[in-house]
C-alpha positions in Angstrom: -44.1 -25.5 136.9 -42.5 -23.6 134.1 -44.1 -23.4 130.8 -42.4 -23.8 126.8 -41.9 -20.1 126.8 -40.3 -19.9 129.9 -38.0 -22.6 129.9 -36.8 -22.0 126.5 -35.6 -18.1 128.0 -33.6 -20.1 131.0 -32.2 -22.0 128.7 -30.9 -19.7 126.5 -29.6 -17.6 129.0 -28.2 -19.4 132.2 -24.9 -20.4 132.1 -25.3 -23.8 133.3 -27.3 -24.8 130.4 -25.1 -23.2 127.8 -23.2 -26.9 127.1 -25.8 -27.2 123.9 -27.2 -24.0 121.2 -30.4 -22.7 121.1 -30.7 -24.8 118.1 -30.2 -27.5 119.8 -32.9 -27.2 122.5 -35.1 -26.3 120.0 -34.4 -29.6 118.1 -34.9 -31.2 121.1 -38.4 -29.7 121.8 -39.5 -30.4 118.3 -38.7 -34.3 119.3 -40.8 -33.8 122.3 -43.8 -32.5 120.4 -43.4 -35.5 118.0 -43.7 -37.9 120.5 -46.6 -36.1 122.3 -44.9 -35.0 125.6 -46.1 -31.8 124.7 -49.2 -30.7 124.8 -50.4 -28.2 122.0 -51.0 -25.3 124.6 -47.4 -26.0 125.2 -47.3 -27.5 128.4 -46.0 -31.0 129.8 -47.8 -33.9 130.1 -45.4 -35.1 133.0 -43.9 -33.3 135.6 -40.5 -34.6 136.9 -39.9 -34.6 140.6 -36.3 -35.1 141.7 -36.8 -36.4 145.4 -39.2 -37.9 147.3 -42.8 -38.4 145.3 -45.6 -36.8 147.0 -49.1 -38.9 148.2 -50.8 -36.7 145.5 -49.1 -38.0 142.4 -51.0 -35.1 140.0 -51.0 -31.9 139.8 -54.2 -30.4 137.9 -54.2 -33.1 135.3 -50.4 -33.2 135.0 -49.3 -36.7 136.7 -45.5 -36.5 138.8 -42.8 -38.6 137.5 -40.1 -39.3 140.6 -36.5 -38.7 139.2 -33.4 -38.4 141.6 -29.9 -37.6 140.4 -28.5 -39.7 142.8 -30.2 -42.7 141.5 -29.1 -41.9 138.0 -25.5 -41.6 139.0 -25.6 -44.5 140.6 -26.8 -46.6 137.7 -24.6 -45.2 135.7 -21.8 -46.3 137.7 -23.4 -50.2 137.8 -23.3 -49.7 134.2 -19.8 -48.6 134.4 -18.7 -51.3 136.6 -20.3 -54.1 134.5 -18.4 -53.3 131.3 -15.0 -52.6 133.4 -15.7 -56.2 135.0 -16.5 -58.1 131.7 -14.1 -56.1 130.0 -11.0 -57.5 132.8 -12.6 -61.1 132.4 -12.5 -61.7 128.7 -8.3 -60.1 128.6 -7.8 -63.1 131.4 -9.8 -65.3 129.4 -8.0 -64.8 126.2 -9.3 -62.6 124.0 -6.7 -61.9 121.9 -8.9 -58.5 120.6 -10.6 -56.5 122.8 -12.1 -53.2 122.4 -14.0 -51.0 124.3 -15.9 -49.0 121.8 -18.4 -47.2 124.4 -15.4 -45.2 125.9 -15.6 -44.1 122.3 -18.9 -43.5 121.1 -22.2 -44.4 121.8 -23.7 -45.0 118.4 -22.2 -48.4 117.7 -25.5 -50.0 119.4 -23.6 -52.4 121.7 -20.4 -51.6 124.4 -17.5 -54.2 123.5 -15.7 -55.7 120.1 -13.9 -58.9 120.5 -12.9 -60.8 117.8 -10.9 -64.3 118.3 -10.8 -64.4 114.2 -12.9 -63.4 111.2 -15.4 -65.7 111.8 -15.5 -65.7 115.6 -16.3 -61.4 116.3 -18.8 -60.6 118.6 -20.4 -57.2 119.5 -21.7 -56.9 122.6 -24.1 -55.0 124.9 -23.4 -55.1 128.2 -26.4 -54.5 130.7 -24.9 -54.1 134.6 -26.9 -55.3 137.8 -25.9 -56.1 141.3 -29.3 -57.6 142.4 -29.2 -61.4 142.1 -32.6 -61.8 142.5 -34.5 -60.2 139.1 -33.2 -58.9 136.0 -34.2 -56.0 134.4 -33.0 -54.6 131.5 -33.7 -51.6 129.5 -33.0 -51.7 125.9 -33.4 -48.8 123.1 -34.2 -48.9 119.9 -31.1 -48.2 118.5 -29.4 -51.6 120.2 -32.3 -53.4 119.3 -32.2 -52.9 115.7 -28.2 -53.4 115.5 -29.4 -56.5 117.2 -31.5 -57.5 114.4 -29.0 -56.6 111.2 -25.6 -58.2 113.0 -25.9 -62.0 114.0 -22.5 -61.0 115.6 -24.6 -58.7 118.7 -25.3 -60.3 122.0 -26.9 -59.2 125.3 -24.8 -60.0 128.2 -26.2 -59.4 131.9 -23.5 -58.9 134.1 -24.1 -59.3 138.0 -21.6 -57.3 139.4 -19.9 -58.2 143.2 -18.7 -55.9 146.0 -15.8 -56.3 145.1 -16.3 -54.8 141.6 -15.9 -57.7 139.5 -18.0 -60.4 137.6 -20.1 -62.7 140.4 -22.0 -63.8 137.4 -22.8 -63.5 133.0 -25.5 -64.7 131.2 -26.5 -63.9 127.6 -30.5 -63.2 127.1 -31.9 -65.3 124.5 -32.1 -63.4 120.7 -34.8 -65.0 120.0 -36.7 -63.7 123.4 -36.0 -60.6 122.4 -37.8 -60.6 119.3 -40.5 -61.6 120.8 -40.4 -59.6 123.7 -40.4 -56.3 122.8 -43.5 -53.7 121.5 -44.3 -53.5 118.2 -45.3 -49.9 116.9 -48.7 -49.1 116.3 -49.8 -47.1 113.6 -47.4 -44.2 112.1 -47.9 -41.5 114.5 -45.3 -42.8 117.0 -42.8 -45.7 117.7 -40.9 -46.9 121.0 -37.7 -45.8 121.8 -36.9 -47.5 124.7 -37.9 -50.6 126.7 -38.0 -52.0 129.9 -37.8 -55.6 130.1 -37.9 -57.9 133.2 -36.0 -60.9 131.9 -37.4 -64.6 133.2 -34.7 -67.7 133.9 -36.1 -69.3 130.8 -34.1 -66.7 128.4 -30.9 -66.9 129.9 -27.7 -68.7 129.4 -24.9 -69.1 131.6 -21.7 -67.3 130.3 -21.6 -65.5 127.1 -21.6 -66.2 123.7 -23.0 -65.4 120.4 -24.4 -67.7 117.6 -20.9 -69.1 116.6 -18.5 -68.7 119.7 -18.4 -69.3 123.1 -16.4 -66.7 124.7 -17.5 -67.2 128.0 -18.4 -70.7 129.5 -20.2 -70.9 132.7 -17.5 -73.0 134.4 -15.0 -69.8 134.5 -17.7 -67.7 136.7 -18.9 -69.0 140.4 -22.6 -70.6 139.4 -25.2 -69.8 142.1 -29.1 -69.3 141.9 -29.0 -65.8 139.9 -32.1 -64.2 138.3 -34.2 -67.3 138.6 -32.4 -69.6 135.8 -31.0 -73.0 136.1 -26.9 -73.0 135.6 -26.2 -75.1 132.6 -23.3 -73.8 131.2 -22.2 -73.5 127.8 -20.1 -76.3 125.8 -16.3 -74.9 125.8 -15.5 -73.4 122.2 
């Protein structure tokens, strides 16, 4: 396991490291050190494993965290296929505006604009599953805090099918997420990002924000799905 020293010489030299500066690496450490993943004799507190997770979990005092690039890929693709899904099913359900701002950027805090007029515009984040059976989401701090200044944001869990499209959309519950996720303690750190397992209770079927329906439950096949009663929303 490599220390500060050494990794910050392989990554200013080797070429498959050279897509960001030295500067930027550097920045990067200093973000690591602020959030205490770095310990002041410059060493991890983690050690990341891609592959299969020995039966001795620790090295030393340094505990393993399992990470596979495989798995990464293929949640990104879930993710992919979620927006391309509710993307397709809001054009058929007539959207008139429609906008895929993730293909864009990443610093708008949610994935899709649709608008149906000034008043009806919603902003949503789109979080991708294909297992019917829990949902878990994970949520940063930037989308959560968009979430709290724009009434127009909404969380819509998309369950995607074999076949690539939309088996099922349900919006989690603002309120819920208020009260569901950490609150910082003290001033010498704050969460970033948060994994939430989402009961039935803070779920609605089809999507919608505080003032339009874009989605009702009746255009999507209803089934049991992440432990919540289908009671779809009222047409707009």
């Amino acid at each position: 396991m490599a220390d500060v020293p050494r990794v910050r010489v392989l990554f200013a030299n080797h070429p498959l490291y050279a897509d960001l500066t030295p500067a930027q690496y550097a920045e990067g450490l200093a973000w690591l050190r602020r959030m205490g993943m770095v310990t002041p004799a410059g060493r991890p507190v983690v050690q990341v494993i891609d592959g299969e997770l020995p039966d001795d979990v620790t090295v030393g005092r340094v505990p393993r965290v399992l990470w596979s690039q495989s798995a990464e890929d293929a949640k990104k693709a879930v993710g992919a296929a979620g927006e391309k899904a509710l993307l397709r099913l809001l054009r058929e359900g007539g959207v008139p505006h429609v906008r895929h701002v993730a293909a864009e950027s990443d610093a708008f805090g949610y994935d899709i604009e649709a608008a149906r007029s000034v008043s009806e515009r919603a902003h949503i984040e789109v979080k991708a599953t294909t297992d019917p059976t829990r949902l878990v989401v994970h949520l940063t701090r930037h989308e959560y805090e968009v979430m709290a200044a724009d009434a127009d944001w909404c969380l819509a869990a998309v369950l995607v099918g074999r076949d690539g499209t939309a088996a099922s959309v349900a919006t989690v519950k603002r309120e819920w997420l208020h009260s569901a996720v950490p609150t910082d303690q003290g001033r010498s750190g704050r969460w970033e990002s948060v994994r939430l397992t989402v009961p039935g209770r803070a779920l609605m079927q089809g999507l919608a924000t505080e003032a339009w329906v874009l989605l009702t439950g009746a255009l999507l096949s209803i089934g049991p799905v992440w432990g919540f009663q289908p009671s779809p929303l009222a047409s707009a």
